[in-house]
mmCIF file of the N, C-alpha and C atoms, coordinates in Angstrom:
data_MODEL
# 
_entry.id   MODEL 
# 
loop_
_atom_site.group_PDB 
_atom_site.id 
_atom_site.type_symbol 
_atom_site.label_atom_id 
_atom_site.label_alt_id 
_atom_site.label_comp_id 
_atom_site.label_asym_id 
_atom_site.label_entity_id 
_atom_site.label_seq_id 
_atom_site.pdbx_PDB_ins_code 
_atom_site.Cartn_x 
_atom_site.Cartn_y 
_atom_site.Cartn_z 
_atom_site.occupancy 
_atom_site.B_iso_or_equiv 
_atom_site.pdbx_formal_charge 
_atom_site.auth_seq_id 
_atom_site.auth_comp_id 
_atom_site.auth_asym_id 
_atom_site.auth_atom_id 
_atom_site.pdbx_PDB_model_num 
ATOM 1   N N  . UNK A 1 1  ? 20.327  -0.085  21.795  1.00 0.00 ? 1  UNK A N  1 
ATOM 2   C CA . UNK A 1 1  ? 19.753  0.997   22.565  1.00 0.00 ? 1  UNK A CA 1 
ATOM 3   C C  . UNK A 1 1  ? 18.790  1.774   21.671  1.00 0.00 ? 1  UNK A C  1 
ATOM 4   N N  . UNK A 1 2  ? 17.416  2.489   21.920  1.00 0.00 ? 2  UNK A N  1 
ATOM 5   C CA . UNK A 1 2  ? 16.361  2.822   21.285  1.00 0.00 ? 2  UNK A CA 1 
ATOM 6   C C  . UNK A 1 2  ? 16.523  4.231   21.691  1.00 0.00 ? 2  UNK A C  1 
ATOM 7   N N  . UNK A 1 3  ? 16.468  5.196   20.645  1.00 0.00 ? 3  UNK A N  1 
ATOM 8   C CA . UNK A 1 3  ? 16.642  6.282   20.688  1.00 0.00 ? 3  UNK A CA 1 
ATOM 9   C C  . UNK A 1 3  ? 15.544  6.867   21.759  1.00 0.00 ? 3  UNK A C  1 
ATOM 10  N N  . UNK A 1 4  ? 15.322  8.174   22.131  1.00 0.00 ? 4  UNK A N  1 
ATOM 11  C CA . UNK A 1 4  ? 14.395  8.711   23.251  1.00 0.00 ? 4  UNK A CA 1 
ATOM 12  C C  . UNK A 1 4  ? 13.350  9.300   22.437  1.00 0.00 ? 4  UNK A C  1 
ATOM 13  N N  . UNK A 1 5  ? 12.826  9.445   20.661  1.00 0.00 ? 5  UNK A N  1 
ATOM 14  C CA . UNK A 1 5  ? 11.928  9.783   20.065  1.00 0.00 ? 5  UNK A CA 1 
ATOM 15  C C  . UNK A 1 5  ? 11.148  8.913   19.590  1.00 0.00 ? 5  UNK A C  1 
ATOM 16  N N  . UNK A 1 6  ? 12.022  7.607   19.827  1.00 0.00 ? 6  UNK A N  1 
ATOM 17  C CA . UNK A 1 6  ? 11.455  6.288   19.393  1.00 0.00 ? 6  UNK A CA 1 
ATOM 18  C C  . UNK A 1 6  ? 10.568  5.463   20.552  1.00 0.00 ? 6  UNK A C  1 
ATOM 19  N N  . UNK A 1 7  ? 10.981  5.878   21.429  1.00 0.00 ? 7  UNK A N  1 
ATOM 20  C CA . UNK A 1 7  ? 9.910   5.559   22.604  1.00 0.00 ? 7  UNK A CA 1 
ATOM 21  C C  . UNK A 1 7  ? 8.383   6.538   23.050  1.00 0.00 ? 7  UNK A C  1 
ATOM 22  N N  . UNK A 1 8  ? 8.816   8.507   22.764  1.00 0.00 ? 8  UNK A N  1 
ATOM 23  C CA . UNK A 1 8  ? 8.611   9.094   23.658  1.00 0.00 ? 8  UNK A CA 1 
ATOM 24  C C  . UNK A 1 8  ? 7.174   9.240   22.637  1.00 0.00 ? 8  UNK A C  1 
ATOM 25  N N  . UNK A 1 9  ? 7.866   9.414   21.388  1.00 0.00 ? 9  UNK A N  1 
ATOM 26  C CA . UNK A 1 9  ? 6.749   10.070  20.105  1.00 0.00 ? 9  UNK A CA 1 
ATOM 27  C C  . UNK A 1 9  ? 5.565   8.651   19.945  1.00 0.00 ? 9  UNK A C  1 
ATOM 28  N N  . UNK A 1 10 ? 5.806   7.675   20.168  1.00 0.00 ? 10 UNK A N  1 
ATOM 29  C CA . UNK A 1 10 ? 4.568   6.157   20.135  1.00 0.00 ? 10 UNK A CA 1 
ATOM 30  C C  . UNK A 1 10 ? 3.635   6.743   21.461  1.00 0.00 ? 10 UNK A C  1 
ATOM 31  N N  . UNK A 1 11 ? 4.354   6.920   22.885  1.00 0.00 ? 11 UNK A N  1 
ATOM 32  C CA . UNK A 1 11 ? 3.731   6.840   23.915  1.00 0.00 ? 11 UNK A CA 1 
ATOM 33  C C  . UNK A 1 11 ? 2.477   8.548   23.806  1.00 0.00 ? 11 UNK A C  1 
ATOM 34  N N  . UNK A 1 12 ? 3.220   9.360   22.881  1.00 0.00 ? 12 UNK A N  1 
ATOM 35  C CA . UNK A 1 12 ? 2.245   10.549  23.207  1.00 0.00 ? 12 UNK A CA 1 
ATOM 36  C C  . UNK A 1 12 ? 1.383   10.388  22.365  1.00 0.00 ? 12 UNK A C  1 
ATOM 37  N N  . UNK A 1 13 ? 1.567   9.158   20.787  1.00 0.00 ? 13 UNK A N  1 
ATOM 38  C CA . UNK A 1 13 ? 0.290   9.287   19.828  1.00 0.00 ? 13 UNK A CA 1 
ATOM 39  C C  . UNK A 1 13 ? -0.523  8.755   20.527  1.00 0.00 ? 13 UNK A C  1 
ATOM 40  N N  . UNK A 1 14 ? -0.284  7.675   21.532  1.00 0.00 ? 14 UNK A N  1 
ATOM 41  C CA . UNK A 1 14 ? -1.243  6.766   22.324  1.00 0.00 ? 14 UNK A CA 1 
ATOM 42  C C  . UNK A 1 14 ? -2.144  7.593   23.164  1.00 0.00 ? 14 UNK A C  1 
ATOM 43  N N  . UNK A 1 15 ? -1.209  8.300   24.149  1.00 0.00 ? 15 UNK A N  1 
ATOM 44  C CA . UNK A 1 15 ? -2.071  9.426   25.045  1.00 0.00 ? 15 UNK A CA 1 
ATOM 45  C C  . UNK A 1 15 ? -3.243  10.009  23.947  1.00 0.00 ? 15 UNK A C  1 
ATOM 46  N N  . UNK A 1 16 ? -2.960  10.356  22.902  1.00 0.00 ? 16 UNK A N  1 
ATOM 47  C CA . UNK A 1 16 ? -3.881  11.398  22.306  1.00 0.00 ? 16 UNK A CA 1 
ATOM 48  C C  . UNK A 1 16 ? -5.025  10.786  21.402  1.00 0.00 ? 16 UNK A C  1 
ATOM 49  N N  . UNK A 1 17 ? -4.379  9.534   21.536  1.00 0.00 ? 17 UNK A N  1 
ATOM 50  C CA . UNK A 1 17 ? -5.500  8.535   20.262  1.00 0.00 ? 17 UNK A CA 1 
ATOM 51  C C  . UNK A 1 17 ? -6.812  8.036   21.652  1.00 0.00 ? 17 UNK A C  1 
ATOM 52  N N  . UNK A 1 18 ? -6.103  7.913   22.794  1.00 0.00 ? 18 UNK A N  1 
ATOM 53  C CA . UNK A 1 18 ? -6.646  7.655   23.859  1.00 0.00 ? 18 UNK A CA 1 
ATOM 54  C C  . UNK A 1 18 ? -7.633  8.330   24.722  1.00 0.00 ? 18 UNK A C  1 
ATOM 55  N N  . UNK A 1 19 ? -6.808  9.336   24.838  1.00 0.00 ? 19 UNK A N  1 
ATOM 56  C CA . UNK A 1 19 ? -7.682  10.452  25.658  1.00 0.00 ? 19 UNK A CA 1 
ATOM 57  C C  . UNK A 1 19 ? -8.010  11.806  25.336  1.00 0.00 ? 19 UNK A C  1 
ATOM 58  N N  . UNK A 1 20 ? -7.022  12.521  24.326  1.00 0.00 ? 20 UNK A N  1 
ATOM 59  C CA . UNK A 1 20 ? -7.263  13.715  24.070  1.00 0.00 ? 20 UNK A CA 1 
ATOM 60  C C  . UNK A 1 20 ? -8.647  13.955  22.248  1.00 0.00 ? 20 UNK A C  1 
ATOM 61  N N  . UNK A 1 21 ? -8.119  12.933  22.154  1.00 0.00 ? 21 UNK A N  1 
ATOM 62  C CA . UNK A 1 21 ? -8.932  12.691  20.212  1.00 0.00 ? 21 UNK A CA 1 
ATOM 63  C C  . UNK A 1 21 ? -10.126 12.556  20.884  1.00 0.00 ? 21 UNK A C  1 
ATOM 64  N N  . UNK A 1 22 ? -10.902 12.062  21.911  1.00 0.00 ? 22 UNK A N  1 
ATOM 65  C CA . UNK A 1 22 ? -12.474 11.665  21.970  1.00 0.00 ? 22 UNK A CA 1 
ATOM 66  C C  . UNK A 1 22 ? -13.234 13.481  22.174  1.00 0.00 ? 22 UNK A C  1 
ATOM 67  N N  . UNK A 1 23 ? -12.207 14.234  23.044  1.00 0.00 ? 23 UNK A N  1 
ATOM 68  C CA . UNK A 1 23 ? -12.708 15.579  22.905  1.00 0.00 ? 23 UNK A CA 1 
ATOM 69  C C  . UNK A 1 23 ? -12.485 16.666  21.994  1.00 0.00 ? 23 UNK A C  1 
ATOM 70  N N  . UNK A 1 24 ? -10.938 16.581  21.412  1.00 0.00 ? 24 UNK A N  1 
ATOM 71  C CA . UNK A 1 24 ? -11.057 17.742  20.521  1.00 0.00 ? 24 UNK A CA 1 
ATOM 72  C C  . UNK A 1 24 ? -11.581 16.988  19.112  1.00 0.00 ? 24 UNK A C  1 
ATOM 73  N N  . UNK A 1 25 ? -11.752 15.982  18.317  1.00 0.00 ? 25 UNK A N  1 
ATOM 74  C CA . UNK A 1 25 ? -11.990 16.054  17.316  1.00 0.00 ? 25 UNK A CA 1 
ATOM 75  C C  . UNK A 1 25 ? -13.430 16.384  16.969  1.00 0.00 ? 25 UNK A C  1 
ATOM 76  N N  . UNK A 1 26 ? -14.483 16.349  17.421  1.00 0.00 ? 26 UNK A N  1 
ATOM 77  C CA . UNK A 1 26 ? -15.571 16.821  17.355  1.00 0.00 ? 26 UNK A CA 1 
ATOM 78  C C  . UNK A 1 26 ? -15.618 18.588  17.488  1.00 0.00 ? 26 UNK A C  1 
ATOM 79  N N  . UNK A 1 27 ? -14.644 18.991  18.092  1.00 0.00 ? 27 UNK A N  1 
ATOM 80  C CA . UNK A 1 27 ? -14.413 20.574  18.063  1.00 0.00 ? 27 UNK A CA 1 
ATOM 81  C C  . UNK A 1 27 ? -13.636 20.468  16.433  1.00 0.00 ? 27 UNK A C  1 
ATOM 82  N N  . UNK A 1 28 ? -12.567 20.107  16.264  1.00 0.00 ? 28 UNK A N  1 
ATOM 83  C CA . UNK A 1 28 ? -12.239 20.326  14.636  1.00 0.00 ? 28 UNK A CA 1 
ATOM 84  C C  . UNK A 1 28 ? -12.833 19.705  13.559  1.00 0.00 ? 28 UNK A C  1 
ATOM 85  N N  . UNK A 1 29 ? -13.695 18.772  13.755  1.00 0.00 ? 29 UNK A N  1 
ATOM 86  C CA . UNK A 1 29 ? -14.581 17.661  12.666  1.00 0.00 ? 29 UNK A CA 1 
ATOM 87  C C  . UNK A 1 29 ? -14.873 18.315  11.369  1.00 0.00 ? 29 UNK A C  1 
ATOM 88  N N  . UNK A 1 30 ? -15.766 19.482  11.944  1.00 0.00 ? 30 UNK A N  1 
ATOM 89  C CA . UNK A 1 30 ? -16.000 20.748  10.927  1.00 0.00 ? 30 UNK A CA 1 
ATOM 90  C C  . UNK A 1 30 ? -15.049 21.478  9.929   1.00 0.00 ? 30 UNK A C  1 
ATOM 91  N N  . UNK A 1 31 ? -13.980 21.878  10.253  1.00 0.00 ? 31 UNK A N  1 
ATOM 92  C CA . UNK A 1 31 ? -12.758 22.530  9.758   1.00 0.00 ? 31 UNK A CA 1 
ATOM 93  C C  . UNK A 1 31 ? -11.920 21.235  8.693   1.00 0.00 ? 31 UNK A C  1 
ATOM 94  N N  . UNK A 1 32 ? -12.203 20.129  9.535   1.00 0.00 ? 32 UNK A N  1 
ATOM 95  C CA . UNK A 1 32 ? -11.512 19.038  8.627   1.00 0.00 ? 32 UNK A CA 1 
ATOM 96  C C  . UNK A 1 32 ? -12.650 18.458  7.624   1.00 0.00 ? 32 UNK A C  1 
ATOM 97  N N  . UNK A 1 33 ? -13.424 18.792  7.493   1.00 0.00 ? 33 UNK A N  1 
ATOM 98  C CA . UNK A 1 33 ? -14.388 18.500  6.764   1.00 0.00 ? 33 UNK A CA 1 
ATOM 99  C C  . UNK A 1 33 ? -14.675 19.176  5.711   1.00 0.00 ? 33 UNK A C  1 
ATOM 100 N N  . UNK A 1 34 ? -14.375 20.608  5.696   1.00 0.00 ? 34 UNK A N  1 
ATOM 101 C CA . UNK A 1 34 ? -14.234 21.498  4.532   1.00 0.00 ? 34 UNK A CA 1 
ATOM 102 C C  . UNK A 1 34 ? -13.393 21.332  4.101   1.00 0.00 ? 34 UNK A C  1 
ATOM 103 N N  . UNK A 1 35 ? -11.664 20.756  4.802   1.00 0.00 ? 35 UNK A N  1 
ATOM 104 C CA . UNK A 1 35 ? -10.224 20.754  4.011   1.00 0.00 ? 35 UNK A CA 1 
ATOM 105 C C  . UNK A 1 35 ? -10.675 20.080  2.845   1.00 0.00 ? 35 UNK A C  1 
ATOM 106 N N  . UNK A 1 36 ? -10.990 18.598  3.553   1.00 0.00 ? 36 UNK A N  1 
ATOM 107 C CA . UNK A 1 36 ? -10.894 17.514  2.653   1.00 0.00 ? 36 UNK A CA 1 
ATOM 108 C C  . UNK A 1 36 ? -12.492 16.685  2.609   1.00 0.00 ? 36 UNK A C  1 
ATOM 109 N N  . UNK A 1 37 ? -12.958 17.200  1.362   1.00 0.00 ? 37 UNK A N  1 
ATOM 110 C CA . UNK A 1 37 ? -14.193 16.871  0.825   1.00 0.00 ? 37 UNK A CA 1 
ATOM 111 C C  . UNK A 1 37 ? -14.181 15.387  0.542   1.00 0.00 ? 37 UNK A C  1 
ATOM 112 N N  . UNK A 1 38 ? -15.369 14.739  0.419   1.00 0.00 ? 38 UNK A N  1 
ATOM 113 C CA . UNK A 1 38 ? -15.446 12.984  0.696   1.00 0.00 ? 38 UNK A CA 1 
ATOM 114 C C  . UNK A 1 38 ? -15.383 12.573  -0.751  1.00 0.00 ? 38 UNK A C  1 
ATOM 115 N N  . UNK A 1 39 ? -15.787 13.921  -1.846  1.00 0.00 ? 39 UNK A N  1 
ATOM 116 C CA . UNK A 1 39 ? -15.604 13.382  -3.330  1.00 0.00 ? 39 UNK A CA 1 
ATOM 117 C C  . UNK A 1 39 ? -14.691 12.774  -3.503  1.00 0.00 ? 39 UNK A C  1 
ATOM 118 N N  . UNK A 1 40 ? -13.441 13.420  -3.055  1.00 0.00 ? 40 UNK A N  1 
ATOM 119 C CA . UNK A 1 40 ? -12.267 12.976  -3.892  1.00 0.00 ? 40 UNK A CA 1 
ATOM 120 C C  . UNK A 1 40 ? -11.830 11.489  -3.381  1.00 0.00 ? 40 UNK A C  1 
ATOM 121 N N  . UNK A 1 41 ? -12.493 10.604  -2.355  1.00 0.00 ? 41 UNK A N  1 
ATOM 122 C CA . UNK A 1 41 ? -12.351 9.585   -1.776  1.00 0.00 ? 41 UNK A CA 1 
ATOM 123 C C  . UNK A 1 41 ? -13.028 8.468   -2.377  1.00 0.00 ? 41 UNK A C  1 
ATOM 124 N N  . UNK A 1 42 ? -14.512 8.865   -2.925  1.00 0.00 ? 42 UNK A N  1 
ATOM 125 C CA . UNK A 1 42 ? -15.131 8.486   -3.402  1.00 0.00 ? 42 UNK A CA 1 
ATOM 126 C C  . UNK A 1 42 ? -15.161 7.792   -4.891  1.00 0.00 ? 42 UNK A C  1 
ATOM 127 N N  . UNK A 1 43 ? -14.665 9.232   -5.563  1.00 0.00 ? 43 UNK A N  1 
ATOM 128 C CA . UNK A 1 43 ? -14.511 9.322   -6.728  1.00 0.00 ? 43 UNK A CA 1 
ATOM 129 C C  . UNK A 1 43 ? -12.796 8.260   -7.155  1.00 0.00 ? 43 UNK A C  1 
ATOM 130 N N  . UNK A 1 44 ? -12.066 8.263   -6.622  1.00 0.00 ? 44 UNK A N  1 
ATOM 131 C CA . UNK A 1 44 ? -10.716 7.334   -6.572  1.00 0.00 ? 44 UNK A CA 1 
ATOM 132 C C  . UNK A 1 44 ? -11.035 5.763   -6.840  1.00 0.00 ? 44 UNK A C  1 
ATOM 133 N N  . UNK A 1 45 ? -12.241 5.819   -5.493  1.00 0.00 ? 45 UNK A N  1 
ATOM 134 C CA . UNK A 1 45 ? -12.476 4.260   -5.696  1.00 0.00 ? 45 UNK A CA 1 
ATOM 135 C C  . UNK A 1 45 ? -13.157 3.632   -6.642  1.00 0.00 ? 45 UNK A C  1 
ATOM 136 N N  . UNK A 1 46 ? -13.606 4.281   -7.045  1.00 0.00 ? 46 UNK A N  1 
ATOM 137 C CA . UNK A 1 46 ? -14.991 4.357   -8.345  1.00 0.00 ? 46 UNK A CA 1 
ATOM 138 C C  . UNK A 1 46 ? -13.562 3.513   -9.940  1.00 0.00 ? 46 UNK A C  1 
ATOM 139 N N  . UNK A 1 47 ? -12.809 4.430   -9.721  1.00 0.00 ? 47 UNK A N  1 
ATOM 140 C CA . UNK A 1 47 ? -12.020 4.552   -10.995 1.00 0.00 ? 47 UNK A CA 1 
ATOM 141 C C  . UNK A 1 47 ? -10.991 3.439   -10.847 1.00 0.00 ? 47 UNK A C  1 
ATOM 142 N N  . UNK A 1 48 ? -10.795 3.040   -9.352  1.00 0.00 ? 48 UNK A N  1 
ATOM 143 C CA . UNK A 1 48 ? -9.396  1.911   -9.536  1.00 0.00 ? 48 UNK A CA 1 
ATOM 144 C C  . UNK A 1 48 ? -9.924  0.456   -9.468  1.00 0.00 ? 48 UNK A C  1 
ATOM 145 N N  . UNK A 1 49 ? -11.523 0.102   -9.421  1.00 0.00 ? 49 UNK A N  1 
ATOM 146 C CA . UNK A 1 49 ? -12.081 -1.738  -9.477  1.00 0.00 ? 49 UNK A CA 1 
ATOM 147 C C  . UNK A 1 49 ? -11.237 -1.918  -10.681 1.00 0.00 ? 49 UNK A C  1 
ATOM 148 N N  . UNK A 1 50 ? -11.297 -3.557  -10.513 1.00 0.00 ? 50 UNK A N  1 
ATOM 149 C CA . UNK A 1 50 ? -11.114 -3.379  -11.886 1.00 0.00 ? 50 UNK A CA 1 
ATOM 150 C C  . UNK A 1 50 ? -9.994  -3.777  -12.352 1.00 0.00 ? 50 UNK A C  1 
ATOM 151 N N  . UNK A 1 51 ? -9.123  -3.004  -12.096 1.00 0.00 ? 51 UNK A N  1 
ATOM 152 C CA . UNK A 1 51 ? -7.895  -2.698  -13.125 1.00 0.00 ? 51 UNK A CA 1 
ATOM 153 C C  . UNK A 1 51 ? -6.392  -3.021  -12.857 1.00 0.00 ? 51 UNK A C  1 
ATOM 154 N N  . UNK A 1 52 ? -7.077  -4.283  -12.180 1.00 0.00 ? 52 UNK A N  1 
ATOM 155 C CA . UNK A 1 52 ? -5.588  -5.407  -12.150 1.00 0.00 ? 52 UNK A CA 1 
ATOM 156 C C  . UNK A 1 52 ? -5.414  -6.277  -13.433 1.00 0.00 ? 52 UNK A C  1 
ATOM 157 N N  . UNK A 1 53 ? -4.002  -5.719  -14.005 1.00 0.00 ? 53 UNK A N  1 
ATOM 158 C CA . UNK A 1 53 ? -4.137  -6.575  -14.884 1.00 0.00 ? 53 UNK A CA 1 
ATOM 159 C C  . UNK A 1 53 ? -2.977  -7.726  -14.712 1.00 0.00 ? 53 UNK A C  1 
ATOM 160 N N  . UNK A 1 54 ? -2.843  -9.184  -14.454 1.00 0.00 ? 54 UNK A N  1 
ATOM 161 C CA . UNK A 1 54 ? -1.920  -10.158 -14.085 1.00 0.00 ? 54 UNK A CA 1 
ATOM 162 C C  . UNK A 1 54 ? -1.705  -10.981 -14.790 1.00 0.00 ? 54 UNK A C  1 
ATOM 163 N N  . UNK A 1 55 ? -1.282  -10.432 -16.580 1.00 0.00 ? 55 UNK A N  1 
ATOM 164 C CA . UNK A 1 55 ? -0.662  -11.899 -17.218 1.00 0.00 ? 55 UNK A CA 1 
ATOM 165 C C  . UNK A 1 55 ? 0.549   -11.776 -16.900 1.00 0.00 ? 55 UNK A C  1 
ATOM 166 N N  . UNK A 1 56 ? 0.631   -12.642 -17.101 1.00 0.00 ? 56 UNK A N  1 
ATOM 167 C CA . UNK A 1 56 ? 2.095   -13.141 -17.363 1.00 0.00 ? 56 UNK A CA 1 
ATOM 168 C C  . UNK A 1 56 ? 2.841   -13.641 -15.928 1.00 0.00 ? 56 UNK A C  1 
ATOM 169 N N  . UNK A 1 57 ? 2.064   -13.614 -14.816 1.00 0.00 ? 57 UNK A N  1 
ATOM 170 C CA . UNK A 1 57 ? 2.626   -13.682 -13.560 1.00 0.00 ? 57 UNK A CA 1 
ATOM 171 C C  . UNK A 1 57 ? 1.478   -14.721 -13.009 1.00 0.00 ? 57 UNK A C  1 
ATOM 172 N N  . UNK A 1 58 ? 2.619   -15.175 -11.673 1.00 0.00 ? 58 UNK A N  1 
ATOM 173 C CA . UNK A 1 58 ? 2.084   -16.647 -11.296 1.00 0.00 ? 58 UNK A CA 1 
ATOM 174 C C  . UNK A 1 58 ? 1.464   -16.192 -10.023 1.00 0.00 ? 58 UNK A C  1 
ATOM 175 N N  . UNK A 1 59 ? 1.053   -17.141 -8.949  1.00 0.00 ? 59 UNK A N  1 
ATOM 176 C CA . UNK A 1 59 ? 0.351   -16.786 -7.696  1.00 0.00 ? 59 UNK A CA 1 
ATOM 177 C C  . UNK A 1 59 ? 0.886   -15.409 -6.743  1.00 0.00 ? 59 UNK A C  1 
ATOM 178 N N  . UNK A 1 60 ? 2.800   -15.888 -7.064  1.00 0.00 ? 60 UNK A N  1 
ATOM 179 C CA . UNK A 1 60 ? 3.343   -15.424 -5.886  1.00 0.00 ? 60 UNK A CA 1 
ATOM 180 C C  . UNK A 1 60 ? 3.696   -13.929 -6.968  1.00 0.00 ? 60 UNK A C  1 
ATOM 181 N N  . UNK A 1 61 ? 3.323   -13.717 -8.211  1.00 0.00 ? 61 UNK A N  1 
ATOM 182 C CA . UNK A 1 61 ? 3.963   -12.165 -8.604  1.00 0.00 ? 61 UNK A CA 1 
ATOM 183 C C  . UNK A 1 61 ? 4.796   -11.752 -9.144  1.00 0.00 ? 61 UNK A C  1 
ATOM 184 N N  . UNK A 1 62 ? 5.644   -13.041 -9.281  1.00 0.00 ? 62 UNK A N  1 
ATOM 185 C CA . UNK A 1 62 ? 7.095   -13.376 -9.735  1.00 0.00 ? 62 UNK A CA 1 
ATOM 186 C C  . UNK A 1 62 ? 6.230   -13.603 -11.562 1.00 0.00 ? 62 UNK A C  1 
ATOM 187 N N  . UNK A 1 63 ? 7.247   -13.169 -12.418 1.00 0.00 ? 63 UNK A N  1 
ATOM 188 C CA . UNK A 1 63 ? 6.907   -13.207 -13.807 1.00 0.00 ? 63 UNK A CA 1 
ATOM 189 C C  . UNK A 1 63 ? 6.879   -14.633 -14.398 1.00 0.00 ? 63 UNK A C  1 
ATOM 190 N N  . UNK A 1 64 ? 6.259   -15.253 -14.566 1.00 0.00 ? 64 UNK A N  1 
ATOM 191 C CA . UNK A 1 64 ? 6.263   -16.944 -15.255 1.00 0.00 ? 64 UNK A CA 1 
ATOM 192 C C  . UNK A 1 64 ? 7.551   -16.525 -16.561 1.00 0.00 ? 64 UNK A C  1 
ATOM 193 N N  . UNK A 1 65 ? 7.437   -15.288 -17.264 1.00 0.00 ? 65 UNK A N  1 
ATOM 194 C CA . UNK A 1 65 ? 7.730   -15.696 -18.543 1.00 0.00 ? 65 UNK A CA 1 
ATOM 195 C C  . UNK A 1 65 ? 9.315   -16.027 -18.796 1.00 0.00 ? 65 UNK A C  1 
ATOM 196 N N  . UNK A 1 66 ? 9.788   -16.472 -19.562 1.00 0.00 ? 66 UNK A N  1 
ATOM 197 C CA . UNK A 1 66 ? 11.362  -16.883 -20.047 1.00 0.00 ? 66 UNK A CA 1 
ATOM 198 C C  . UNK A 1 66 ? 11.711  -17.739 -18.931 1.00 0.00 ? 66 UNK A C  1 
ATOM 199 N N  . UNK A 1 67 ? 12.997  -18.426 -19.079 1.00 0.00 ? 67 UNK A N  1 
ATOM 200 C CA . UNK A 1 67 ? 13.715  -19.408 -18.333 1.00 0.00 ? 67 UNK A CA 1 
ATOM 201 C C  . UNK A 1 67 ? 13.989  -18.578 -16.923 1.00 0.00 ? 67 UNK A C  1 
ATOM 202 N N  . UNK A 1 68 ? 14.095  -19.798 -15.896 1.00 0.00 ? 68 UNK A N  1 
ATOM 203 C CA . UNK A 1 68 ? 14.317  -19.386 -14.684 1.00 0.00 ? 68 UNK A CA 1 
ATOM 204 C C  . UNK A 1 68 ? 15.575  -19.474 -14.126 1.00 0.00 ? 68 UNK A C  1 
ATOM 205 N N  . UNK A 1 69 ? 16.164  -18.594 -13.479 1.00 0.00 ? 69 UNK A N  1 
ATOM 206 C CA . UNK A 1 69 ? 17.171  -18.123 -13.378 1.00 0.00 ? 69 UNK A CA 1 
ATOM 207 C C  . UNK A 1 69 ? 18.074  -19.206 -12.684 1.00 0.00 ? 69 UNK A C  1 
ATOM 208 N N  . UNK A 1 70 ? 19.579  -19.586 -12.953 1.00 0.00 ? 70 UNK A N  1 
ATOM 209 C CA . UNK A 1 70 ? 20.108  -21.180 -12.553 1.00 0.00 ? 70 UNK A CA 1 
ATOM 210 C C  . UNK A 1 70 ? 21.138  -20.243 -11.430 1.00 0.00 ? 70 UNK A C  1 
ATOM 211 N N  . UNK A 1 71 ? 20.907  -21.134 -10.157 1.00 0.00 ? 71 UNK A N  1 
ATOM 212 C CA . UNK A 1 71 ? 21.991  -20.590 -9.272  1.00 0.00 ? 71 UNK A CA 1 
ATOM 213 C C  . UNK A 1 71 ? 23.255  -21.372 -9.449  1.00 0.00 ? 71 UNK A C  1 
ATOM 214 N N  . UNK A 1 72 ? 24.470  -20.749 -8.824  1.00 0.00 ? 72 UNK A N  1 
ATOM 215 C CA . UNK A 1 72 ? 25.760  -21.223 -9.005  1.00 0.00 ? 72 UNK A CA 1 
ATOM 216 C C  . UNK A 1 72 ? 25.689  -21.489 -7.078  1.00 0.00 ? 72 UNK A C  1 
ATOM 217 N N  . UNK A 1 73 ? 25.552  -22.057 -6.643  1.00 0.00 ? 73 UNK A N  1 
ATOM 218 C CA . UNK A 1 73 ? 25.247  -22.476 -5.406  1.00 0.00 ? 73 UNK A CA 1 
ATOM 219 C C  . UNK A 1 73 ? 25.284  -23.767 -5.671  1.00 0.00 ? 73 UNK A C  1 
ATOM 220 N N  . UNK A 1 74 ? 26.359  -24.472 -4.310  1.00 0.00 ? 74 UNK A N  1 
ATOM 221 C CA . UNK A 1 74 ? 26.294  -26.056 -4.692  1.00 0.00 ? 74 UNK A CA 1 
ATOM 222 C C  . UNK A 1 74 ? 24.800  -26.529 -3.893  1.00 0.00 ? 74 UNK A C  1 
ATOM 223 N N  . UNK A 1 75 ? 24.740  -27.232 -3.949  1.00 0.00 ? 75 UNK A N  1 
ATOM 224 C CA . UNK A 1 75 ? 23.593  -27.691 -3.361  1.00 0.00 ? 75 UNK A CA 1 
ATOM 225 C C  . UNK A 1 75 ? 23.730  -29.142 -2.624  1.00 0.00 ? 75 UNK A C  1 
ATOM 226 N N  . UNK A 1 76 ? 23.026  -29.431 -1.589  1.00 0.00 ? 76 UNK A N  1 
ATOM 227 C CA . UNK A 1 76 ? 23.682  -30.417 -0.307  1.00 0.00 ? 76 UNK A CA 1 
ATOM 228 C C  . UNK A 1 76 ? 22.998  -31.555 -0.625  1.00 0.00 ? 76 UNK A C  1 
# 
């Protein structure tokens, strides 16, 4: 059984992503635009290219290095 916030709270983001967001966000665009300045969005991406660094690990992420771990599982 699905709780009644788990249904009710999806169906009202929809209403508002739907119908109410095409009119008020152009009334707040402005106000949200002074909160949060585009530098700091900008400036983030600038600084994180780059800077994967992946020795020691294989395709899947898992660490190549030292022996691999032996299961105690019979096997069929």
């Amino acid at each position: 059984m699905v709780c009644i916030p788990c249904i009710v709270i999806p169906v009202l983001l929809w209403i508002y992503k739907k119908f109410l967001e095409p009119y008020i966000y152009p009334l707040i665009s402005p106000f949200v635009s002074r909160i949060w300045p585009r530098k700091a969005v900008q400036e983030s991406s600038d600084q994180n290219k780059g800077k994967g660094d992946c020795k020691g690990a294989d395709i899947k992420g898992i660490s190549s290095e030292g022996p691999p771990e032996i299961s105690d599982k019979k096997k069929d």
